[in-house]
Short mmCIF file of the C-alpha atoms (twelve columns), coordinates in Angstrom:
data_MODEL
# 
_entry.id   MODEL 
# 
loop_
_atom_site.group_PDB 
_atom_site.id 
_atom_site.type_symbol 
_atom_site.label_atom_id 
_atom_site.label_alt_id 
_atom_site.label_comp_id 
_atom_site.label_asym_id 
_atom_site.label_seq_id 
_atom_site.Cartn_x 
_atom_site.Cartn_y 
_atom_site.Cartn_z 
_atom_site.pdbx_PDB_model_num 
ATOM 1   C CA . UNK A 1   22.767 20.336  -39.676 1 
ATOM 2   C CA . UNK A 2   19.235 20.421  -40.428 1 
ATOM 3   C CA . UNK A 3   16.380 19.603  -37.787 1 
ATOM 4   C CA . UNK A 4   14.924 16.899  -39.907 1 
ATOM 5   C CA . UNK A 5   16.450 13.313  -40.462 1 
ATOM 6   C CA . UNK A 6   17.617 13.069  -44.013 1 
ATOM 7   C CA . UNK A 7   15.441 10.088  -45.639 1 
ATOM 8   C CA . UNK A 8   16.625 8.258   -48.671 1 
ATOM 9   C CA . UNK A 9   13.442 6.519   -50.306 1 
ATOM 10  C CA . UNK A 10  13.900 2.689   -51.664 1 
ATOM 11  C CA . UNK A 11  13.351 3.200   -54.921 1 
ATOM 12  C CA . UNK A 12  11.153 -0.222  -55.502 1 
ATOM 13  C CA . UNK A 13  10.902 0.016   -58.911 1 
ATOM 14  C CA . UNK A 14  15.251 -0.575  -59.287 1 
ATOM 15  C CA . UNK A 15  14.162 -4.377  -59.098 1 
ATOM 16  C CA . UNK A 16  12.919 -5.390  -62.305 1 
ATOM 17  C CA . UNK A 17  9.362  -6.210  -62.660 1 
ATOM 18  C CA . UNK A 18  9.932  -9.681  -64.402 1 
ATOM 19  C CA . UNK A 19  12.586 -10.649 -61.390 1 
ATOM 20  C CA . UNK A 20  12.295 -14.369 -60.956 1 
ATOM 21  C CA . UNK A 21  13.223 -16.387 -57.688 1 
ATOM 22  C CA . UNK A 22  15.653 -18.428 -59.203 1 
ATOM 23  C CA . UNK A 23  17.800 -15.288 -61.052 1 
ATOM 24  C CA . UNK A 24  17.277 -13.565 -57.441 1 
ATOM 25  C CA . UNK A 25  19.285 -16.191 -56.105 1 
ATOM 26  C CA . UNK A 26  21.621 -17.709 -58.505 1 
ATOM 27  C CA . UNK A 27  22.755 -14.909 -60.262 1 
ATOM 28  C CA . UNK A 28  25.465 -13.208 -58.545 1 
ATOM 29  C CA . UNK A 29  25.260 -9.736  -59.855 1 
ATOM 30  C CA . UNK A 30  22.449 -9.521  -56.940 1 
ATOM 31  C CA . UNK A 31  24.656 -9.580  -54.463 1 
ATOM 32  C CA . UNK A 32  27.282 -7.532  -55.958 1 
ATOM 33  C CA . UNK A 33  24.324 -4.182  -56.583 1 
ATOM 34  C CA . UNK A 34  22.781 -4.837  -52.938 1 
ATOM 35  C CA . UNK A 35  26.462 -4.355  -51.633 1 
ATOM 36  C CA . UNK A 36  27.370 -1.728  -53.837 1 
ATOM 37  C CA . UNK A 37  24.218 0.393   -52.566 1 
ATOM 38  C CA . UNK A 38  25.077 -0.615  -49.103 1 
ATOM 39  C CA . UNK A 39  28.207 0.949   -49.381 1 
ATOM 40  C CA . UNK A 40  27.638 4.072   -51.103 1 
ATOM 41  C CA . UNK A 41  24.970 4.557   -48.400 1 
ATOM 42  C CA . UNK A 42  27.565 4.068   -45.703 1 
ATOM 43  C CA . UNK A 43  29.816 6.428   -47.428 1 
ATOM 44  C CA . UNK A 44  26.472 9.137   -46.886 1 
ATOM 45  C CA . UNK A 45  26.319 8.124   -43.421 1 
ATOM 46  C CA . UNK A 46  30.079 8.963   -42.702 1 
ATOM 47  C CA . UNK A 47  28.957 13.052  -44.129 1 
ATOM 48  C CA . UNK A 48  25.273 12.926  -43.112 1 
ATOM 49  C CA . UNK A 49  24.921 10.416  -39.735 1 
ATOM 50  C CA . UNK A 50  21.171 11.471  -39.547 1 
ATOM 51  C CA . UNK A 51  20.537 10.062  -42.863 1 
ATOM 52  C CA . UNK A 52  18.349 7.088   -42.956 1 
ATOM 53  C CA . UNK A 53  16.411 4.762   -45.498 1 
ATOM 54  C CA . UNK A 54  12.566 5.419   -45.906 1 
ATOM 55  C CA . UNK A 55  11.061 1.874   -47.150 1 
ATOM 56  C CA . UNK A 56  7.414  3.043   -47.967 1 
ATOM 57  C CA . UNK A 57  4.694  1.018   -46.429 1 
ATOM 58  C CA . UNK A 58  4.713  -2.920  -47.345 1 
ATOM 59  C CA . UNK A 59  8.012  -2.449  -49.093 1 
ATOM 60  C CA . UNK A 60  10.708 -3.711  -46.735 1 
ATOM 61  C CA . UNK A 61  8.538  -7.389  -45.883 1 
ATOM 62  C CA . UNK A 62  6.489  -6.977  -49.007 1 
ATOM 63  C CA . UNK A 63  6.833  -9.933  -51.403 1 
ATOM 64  C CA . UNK A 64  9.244  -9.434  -54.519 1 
ATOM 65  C CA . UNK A 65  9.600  -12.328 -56.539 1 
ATOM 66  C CA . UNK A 66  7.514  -14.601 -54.243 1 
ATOM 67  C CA . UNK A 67  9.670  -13.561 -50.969 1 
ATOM 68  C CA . UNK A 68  9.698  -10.733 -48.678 1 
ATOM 69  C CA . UNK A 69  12.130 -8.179  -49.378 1 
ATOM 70  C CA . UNK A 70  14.193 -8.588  -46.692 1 
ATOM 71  C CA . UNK A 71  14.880 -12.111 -47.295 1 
ATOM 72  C CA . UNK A 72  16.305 -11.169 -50.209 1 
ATOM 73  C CA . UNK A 73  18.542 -8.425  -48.730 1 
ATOM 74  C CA . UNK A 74  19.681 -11.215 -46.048 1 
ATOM 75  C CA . UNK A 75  20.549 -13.390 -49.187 1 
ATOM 76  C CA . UNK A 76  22.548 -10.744 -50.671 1 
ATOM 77  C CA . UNK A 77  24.033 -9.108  -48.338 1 
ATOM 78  C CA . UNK A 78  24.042 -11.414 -45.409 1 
ATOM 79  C CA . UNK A 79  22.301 -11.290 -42.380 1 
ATOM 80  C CA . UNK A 80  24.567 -9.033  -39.811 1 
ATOM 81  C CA . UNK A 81  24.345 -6.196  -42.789 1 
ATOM 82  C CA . UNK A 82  21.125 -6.465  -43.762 1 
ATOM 83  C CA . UNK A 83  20.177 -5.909  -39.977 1 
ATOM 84  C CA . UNK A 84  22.230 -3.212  -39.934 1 
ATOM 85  C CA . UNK A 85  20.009 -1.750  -42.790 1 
ATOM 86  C CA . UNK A 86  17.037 -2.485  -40.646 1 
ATOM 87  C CA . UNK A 87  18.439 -0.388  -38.094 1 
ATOM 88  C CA . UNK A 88  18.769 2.379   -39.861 1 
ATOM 89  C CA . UNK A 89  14.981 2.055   -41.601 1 
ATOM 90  C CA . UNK A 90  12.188 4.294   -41.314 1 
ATOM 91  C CA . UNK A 91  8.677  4.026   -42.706 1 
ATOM 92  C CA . UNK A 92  7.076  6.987   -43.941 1 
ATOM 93  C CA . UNK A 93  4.619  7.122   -41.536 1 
ATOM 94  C CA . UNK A 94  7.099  7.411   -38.490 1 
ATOM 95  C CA . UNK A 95  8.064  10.722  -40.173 1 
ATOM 96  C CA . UNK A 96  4.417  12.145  -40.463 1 
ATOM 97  C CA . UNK A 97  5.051  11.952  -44.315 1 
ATOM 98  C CA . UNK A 98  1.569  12.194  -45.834 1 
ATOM 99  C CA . UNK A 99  -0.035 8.387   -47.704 1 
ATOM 100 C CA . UNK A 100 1.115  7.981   -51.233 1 
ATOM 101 C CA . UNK A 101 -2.270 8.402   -52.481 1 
ATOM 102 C CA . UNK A 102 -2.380 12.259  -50.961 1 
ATOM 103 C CA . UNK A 103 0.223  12.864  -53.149 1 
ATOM 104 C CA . UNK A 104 -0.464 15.339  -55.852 1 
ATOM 105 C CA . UNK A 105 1.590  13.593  -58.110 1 
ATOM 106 C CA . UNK A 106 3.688  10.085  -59.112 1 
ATOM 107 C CA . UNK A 107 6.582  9.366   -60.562 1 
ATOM 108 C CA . UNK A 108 7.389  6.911   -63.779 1 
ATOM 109 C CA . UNK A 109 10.698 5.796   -64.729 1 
ATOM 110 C CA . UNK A 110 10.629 3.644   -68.142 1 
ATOM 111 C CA . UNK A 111 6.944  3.343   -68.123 1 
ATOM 112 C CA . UNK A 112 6.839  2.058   -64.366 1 
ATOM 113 C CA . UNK A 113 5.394  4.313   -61.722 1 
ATOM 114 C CA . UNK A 114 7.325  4.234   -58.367 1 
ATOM 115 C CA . UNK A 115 6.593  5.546   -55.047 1 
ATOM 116 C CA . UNK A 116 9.937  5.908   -53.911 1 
ATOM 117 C CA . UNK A 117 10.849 8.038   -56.981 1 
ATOM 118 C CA . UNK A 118 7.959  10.242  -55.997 1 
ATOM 119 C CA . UNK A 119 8.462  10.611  -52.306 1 
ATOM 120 C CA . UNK A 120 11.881 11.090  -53.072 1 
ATOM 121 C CA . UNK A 121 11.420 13.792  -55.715 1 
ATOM 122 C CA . UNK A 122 8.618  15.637  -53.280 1 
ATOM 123 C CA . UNK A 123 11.228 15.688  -50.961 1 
ATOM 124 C CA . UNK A 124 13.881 17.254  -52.765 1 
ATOM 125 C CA . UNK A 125 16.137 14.294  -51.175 1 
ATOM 126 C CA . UNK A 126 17.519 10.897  -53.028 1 
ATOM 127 C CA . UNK A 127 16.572 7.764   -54.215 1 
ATOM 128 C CA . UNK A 128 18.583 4.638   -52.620 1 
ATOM 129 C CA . UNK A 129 18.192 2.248   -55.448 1 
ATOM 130 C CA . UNK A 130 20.250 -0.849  -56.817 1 
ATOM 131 C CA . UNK A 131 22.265 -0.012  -60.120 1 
ATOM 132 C CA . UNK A 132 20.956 -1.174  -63.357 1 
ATOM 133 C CA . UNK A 133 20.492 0.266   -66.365 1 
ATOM 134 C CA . UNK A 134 17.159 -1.788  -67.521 1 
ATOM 135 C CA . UNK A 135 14.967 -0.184  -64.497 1 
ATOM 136 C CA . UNK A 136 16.888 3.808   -65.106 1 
ATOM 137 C CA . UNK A 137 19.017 3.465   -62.011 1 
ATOM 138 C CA . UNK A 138 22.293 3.405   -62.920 1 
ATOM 139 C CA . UNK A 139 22.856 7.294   -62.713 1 
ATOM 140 C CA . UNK A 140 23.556 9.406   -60.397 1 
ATOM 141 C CA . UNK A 141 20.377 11.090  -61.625 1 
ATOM 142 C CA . UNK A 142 16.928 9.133   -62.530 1 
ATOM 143 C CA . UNK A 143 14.986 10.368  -65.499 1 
ATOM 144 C CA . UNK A 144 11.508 10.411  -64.982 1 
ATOM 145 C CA . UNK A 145 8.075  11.654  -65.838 1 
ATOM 146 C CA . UNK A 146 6.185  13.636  -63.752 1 
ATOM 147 C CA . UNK A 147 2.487  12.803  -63.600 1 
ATOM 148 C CA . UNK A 148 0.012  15.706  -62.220 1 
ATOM 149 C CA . UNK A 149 -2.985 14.141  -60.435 1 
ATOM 150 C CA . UNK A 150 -5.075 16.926  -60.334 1 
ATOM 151 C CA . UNK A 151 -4.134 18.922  -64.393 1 
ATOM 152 C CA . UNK A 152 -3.340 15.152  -65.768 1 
ATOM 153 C CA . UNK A 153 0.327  17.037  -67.140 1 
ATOM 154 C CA . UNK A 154 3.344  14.835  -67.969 1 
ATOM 155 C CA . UNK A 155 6.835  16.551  -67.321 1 
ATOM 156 C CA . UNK A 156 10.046 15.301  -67.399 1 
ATOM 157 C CA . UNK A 157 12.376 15.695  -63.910 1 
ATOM 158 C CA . UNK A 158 15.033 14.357  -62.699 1 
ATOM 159 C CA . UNK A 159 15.817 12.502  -59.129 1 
ATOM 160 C CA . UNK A 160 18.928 12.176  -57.159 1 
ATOM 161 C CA . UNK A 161 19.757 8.912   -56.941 1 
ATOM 162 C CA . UNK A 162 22.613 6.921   -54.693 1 
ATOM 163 C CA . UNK A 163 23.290 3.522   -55.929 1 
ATOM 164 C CA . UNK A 164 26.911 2.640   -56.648 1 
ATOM 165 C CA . UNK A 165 30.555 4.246   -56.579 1 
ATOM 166 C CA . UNK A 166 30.822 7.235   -57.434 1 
ATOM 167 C CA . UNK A 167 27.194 8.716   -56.461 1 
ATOM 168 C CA . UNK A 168 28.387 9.144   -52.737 1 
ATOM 169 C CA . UNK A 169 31.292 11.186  -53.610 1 
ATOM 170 C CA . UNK A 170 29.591 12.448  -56.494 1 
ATOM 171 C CA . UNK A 171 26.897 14.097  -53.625 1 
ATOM 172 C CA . UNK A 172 29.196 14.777  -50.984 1 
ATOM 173 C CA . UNK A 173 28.584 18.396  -50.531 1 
ATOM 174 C CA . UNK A 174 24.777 18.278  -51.024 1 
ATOM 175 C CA . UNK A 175 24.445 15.714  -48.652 1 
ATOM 176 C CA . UNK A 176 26.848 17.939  -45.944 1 
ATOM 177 C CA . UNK A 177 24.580 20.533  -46.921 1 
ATOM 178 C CA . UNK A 178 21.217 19.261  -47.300 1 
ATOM 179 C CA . UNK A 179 18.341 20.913  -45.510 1 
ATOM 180 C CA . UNK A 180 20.839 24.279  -44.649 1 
ATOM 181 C CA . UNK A 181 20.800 27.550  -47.407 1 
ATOM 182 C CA . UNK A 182 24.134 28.625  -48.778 1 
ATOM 183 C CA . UNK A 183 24.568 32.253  -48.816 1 
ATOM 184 C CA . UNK A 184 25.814 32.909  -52.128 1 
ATOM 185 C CA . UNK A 185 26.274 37.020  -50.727 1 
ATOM 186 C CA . UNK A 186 28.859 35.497  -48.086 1 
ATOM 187 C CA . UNK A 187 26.733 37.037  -45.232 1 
ATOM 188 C CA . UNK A 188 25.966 33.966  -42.783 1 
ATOM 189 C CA . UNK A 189 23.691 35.833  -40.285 1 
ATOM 190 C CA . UNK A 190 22.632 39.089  -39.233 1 
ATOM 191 C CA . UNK A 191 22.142 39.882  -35.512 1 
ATOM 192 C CA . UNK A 192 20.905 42.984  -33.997 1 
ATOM 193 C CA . UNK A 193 21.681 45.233  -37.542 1 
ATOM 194 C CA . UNK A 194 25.129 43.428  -37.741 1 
ATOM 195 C CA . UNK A 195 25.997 41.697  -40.700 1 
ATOM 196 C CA . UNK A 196 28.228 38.395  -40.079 1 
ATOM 197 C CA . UNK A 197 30.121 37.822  -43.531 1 
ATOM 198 C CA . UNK A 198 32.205 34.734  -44.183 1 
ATOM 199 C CA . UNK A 199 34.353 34.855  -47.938 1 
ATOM 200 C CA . UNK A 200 35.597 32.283  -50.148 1 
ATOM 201 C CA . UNK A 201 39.294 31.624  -49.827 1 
ATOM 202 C CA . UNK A 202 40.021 34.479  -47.579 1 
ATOM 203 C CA . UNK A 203 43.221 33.956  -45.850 1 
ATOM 204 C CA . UNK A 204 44.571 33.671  -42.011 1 
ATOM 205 C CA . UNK A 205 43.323 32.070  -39.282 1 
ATOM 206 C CA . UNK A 206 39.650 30.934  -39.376 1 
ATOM 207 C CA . UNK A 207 37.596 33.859  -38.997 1 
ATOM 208 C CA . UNK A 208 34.577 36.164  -39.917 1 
ATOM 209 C CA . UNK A 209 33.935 40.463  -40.441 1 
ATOM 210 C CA . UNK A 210 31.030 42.114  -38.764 1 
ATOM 211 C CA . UNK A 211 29.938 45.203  -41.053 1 
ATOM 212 C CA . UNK A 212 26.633 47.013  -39.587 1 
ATOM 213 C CA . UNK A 213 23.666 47.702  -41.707 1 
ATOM 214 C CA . UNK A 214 23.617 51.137  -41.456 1 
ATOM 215 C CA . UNK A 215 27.449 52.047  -40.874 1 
ATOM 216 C CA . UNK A 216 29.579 51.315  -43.397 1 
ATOM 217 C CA . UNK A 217 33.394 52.351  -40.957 1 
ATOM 218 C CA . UNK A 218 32.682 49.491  -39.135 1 
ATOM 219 C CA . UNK A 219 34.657 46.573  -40.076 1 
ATOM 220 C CA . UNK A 220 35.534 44.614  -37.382 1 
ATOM 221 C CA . UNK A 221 37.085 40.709  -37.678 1 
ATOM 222 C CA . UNK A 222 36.800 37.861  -35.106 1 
ATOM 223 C CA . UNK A 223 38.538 34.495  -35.399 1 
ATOM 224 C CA . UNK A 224 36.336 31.611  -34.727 1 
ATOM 225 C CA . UNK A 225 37.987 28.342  -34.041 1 
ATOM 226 C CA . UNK A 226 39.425 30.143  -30.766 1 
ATOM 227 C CA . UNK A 227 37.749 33.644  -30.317 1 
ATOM 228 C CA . UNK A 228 40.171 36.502  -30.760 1 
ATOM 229 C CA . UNK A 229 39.193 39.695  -31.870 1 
ATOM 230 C CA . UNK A 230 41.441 40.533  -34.742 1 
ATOM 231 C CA . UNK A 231 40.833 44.539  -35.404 1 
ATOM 232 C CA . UNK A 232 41.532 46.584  -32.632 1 
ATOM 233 C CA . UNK A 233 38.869 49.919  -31.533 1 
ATOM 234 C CA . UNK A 234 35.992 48.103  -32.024 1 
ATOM 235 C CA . UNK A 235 32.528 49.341  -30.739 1 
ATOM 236 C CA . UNK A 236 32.042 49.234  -26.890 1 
ATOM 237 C CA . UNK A 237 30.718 45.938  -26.122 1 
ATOM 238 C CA . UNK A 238 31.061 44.448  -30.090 1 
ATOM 239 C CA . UNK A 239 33.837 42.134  -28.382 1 
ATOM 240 C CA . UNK A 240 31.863 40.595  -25.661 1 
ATOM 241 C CA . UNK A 241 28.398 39.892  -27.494 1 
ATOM 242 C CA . UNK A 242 30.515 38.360  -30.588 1 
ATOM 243 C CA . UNK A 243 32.146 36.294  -28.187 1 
ATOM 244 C CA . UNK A 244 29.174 34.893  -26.922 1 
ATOM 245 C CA . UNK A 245 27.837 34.203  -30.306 1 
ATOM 246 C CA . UNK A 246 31.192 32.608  -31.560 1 
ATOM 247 C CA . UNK A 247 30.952 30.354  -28.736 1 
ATOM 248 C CA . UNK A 248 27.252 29.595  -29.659 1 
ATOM 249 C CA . UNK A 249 27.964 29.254  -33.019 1 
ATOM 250 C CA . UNK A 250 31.526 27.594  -33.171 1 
ATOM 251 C CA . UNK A 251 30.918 24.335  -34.702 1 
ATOM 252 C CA . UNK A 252 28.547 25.689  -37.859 1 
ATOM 253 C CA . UNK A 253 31.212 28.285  -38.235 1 
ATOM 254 C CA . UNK A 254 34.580 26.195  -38.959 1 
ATOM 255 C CA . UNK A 255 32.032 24.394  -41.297 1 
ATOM 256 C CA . UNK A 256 31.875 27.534  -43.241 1 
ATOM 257 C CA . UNK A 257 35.218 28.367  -43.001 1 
ATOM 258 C CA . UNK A 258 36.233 25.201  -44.509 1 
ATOM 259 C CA . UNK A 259 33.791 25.322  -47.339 1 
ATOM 260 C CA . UNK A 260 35.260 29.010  -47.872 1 
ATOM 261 C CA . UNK A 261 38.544 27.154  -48.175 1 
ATOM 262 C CA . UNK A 262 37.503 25.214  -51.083 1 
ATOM 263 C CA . UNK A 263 36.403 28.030  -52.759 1 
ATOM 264 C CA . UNK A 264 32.776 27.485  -52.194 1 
ATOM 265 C CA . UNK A 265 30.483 29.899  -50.287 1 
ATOM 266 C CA . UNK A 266 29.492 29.436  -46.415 1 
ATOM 267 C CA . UNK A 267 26.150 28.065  -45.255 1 
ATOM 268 C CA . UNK A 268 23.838 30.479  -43.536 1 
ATOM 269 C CA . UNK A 269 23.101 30.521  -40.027 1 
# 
């Protein structure tokens, strides 16, 4: 699992600018989006618990619709879940994440510039958004334009975005693997001129082959989920060091193994 916390940015601009008090809190669709989002973020918690929700500054008590944002989520969602929420909020600056006006670029999505967007974009990460189509959020992807501060160029990108059922499942193996590299050559480390090479849908008990860099006879096989050396004659002291690194490595390497299983390729080391 990666070092830093995995932040999903509010994406501010999912309310509609024209939102009035009294649709805010007669119309029950509100409700029924805030818990949808709640959920699906749940649902990344369960694959990813370091993942968190990064309300930029002034955005989690600012005003929308003449009440602080968090009223609203207490409305919707009631008060025991929307604390919850709180619990698992970050702001920006708690991360060392640099102002919004730093930022050498902003996001637009239908004309409106948004801040989560950006961050979330910048980040290579996900927008945490409520679900309607009139503000571009409905998607498991956000189309937006890509504003350069300092060449004034438009492009068009695209943001992850985690809003309502299916996007959780939809990102299930991104989020499992988010901040790691997946080795699309099967090796998963190399140690000391050994190469440590995991392979999609290889068979038997879990396991991984150590081929050196510049031998190509060896080809020696450990299992992993309880270390057993597998291929017999193998290089004084090859047992003992890959035991030791097995151990080390245990948990990240029945990870692998199980991605191998589904046909997809390990994550480096």
């Amino acid at each position: 699992m990666s070092d830093r916390l995995l932040l999903l940015h509010w994406n501010e601009i999912s309310v509609p600018q024209n939102a009035t008090p009294e649709d805010l809190e007669t119309n029950p669709r509100w409700p029924k989006l805030a818990r949808s989002a709640m959920d699906e973020f749940f649902k990344a918690q369960k694959l990813r618990p370091d993942v968190r929700i990064s309300f930029s500054r002034g955005f989690f008590h600012g005003i929308v619709a003449e009440r602080p944002f968090l009223s609203w989520l207490e409305l919707w969602l009631g008060k025991e879940r929307a604390q919850k929420l709180k619990g698992r909020a970050v702001q920006p600056m708690q991360q060392g994440v640099p102002p919004f006006a730093e930022l050498d670029c902003e996001l637009s999505v239908l004309g409106r510039p948004g801040e989560g967007v950006t961050r979330a974009h910048l980040a290579d990460t996900w927008a945490w958004s409520l679900a309607l189509p009139e503000t571009g959020a409905i998607d498991s992807m956000i189309r937006a334009d890509r504003v350069s501060v300092e060449h004034d160029q438009v492009t068009e990108v695209e943001v992850r975005n985690l809003a309502s059922d299916p996007h959780a499942e939809n990102w299930a193996d991104e989020f499992s693997t988010w901040g790691q590299t997946v080795s699309a050559n099967h090796v998963i480390a190399q140690v000391d001129g050994l190469l440590f090479i995991m392979y999609p849908l290889d068979h038997g008990h879990p396991h991984l082959h150590v081929h050196a860099q510049d031998d190509s006879s060896l080809n020696a096989k450990y299992r992993v989920d309880k270390f057993e050396a597998l291929t017999s004659r193998n290089p004084a002291g090859l047992d003992a060091k890959m035991g030791a690194w097995i151990a080390e490595h245990r948990n990240a390497l029945l990870k692998s193994w199980e991605r191998c299983q589904a046909g997809k390729f390990p994550l480096k080391l």
